[in-house]
C-alpha positions as CSV (number, residue, x, y, z in Angstrom):
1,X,-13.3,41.8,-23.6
2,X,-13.2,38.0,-22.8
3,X,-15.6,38.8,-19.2
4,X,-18.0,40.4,-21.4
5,X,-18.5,37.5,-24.0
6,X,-18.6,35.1,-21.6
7,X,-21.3,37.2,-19.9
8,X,-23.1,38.1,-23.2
9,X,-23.1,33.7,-23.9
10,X,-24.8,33.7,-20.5
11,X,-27.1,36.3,-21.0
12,X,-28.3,34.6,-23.8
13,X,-28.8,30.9,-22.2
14,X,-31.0,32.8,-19.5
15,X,-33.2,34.7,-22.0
16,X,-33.7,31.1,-23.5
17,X,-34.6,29.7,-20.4
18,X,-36.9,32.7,-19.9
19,X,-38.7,33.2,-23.1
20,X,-40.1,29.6,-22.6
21,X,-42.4,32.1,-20.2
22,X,-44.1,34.3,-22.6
23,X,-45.7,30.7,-24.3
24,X,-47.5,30.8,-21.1
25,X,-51.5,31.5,-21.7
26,X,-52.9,34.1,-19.6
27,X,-55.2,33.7,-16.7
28,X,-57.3,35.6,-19.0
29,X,-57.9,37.6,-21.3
30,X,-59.3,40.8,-19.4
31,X,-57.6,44.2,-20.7
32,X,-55.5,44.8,-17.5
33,X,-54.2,41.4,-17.9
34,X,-53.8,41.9,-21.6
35,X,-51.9,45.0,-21.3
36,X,-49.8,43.9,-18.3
37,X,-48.6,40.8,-20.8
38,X,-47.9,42.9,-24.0
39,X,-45.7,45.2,-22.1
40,X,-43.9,42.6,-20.6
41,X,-43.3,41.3,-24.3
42,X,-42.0,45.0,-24.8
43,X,-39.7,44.7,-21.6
44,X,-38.7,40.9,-22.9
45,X,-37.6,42.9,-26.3
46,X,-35.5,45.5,-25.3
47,X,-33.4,43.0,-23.1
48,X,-32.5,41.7,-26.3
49,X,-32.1,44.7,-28.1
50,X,-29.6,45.4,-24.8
51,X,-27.2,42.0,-25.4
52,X,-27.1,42.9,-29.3
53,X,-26.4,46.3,-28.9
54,X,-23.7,45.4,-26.4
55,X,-22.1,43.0,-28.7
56,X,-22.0,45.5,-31.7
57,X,-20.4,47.6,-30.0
58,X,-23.6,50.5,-30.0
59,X,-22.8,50.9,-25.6
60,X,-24.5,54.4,-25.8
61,X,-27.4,53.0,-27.3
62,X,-27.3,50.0,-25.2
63,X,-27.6,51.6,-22.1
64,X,-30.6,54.0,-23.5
65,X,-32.3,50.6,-24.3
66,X,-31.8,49.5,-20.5
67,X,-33.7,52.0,-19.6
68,X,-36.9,51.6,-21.7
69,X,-36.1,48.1,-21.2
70,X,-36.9,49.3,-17.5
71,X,-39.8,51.5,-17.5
72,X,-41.7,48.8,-19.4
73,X,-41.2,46.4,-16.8
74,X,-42.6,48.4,-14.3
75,X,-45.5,50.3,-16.5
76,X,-46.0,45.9,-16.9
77,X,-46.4,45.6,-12.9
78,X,-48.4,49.1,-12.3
79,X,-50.9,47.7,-15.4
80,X,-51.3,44.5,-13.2
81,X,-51.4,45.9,-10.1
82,X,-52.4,49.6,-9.9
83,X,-53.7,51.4,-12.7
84,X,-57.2,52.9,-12.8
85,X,-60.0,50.8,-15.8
86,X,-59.5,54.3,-17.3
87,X,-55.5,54.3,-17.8
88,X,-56.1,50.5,-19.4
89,X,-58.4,51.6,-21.6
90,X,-55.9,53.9,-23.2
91,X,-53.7,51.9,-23.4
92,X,-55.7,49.1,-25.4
93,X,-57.5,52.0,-27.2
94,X,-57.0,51.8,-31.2
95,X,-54.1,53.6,-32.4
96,X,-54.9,56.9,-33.7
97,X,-53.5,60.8,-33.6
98,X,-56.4,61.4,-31.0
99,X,-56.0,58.3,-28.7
100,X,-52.0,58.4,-28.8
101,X,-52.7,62.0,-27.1
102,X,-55.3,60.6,-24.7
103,X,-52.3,57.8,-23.7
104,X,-49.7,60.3,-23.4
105,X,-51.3,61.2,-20.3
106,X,-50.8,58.6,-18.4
107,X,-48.4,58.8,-15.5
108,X,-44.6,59.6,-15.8
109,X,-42.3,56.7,-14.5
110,X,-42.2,58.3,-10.7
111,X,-45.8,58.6,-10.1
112,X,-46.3,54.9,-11.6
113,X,-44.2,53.6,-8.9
114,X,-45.6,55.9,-6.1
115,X,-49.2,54.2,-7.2
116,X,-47.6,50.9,-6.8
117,X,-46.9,51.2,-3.1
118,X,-49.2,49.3,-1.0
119,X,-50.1,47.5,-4.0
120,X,-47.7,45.4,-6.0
121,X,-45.1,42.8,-3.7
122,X,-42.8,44.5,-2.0
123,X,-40.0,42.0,-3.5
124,X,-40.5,43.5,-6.6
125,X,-41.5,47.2,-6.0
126,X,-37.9,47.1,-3.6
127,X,-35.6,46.5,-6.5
128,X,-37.7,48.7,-8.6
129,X,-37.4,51.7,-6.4
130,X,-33.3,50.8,-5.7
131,X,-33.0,50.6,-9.6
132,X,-34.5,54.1,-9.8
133,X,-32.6,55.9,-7.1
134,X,-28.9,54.6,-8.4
135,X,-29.5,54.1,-11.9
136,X,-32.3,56.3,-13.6
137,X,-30.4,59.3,-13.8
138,X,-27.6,58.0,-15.6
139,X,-29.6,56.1,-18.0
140,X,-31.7,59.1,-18.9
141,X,-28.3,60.9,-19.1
142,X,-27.4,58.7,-21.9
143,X,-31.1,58.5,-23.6
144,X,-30.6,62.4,-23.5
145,X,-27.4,62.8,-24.8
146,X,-26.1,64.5,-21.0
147,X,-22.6,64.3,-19.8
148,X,-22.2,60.2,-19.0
149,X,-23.1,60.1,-23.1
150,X,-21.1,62.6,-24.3
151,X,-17.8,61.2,-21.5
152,X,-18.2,57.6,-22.4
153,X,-18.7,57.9,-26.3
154,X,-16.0,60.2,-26.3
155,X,-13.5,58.5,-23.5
156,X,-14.7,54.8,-23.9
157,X,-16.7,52.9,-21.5
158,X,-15.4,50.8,-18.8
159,X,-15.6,47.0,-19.0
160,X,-17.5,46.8,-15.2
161,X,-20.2,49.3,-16.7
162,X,-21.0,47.5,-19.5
163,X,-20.9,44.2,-16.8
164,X,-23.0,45.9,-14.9
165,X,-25.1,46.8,-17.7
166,X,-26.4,43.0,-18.6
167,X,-26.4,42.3,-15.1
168,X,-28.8,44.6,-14.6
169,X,-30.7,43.7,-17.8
170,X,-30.5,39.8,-16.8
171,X,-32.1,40.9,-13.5
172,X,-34.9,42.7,-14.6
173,X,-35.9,40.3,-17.4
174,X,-35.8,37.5,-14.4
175,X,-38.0,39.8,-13.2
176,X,-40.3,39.9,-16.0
177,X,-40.4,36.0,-16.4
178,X,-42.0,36.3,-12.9
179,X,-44.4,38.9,-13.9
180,X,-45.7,36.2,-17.0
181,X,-45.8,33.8,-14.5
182,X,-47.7,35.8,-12.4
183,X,-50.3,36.5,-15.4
184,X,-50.9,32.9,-16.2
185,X,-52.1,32.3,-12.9
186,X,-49.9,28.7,-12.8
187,X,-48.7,28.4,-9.2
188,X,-46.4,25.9,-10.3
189,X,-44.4,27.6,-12.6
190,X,-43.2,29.8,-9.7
191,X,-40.2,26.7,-9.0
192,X,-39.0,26.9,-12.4
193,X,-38.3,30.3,-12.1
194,X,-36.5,29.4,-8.8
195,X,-34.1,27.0,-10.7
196,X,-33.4,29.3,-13.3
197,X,-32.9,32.2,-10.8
198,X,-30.2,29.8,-9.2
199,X,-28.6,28.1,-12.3
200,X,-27.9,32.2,-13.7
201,X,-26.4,33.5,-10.4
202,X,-23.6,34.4,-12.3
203,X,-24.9,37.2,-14.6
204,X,-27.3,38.3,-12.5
205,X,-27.5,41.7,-10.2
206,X,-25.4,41.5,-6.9
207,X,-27.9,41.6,-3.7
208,X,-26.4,45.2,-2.9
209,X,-27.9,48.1,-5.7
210,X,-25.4,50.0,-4.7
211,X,-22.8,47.6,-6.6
212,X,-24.9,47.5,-9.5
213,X,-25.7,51.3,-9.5
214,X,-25.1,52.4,-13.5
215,X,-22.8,56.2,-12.6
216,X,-20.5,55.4,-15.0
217,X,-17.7,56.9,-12.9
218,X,-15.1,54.1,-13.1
């Protein structure tokens, strides 16, 4: 397991580098800005949730968490980008048994993203979209208890799925830092985000989703 603590110590020194992004202050303080923030906060958290969970040993869990760690990102970059004044206003509405029915209504993961095209930058909707079509299923197999849980927990999981586990995890929480840089309105933190993307190469997503694809069939 030597690849995957080394990889776990990375993962680590690039959520460091990266949390220094949710100290930014906002553009401002609208509720579509608001919202867009706090969730990236929520995506932020379950990337961490991911590395722990990975270095406990808890894969099964892990791999559930990479997927909410996923959907909040991009219910982040739909908030920002494409969701009606009515879907922000349940989502900032006080938390009660009426309102948490009103919320439940917004749109399932696949209709966010459809609402996004034409909307949010392609460079991130196109990773989105490729994370979706090789990796959602299999996630959501393993959030559901389906055959990749039940196989794995019972067989053992691979060393190059949990790899490309924080790989994916590391990507999508770059991905986030952009987002918060994004929401601050501070054109120049866009070249930190460059560096960091370069210095972090290493335990970040090859180019190719296909490599990174989560099928758990090695």
């Amino acid at each position: 397991m030597t690849n995957i603590a080394d990889l776990l110590h990375q993962s680590d020194e690039l959520a460091t580098e990266l949390s220094a992004f949710l100290e930014l202050p906002p553009y401002d303080n609208s509720p579509r800005i608001t919202s867009s923030r706090t969730l990236c906060g929520v995506s932020f958290e379950h990337s961490e949730s991911v590395r722990i969970l990975v270095t406990t040993g808890n894969f099964t869990s892990s791999l559930g968490v990479l997927r909410m760690q996923y959907e909040a990102l991009v219910k982040a970059i739909w908030a920002l980008y494409a969701a009606s004044d009515n879907s922000i206003s349940k989502l900032q509405s006080n938390l009660n048994t009426d309102n948490a029915k009103w919320a439940d209504k917004i749109p399932l993961l696949g209709a966010l993203l459809v609402e996004l095209e034409g909307k949010a930058p392609a460079h991130a909707l196109g990773p989105l979209n490729e994370f979706k079509e090789y990796s959602w299923k299999p996630l959501s197999s393993y959030i559901h208890g389906g055959i990749h849980a039940v196989t794995r927990h019972g067989k053992g999981y691979p060393v190059e799925l949990l790899t490309q586990a924080l790989r994916s995890s590391n990507g999508l929480q770059v991905m986030t830092g952009m987002m918060l840089v994004i929401l601050s309105g501070d054109t120049k933190q866009q070249g930190r985000i460059s560096k960091i993307q370069q210095q972090f190469t290493g335990c970040c997503p090859a180019l190719n989703p296909r490599n990174t694809a989560l099928q758990g069939t090695h």
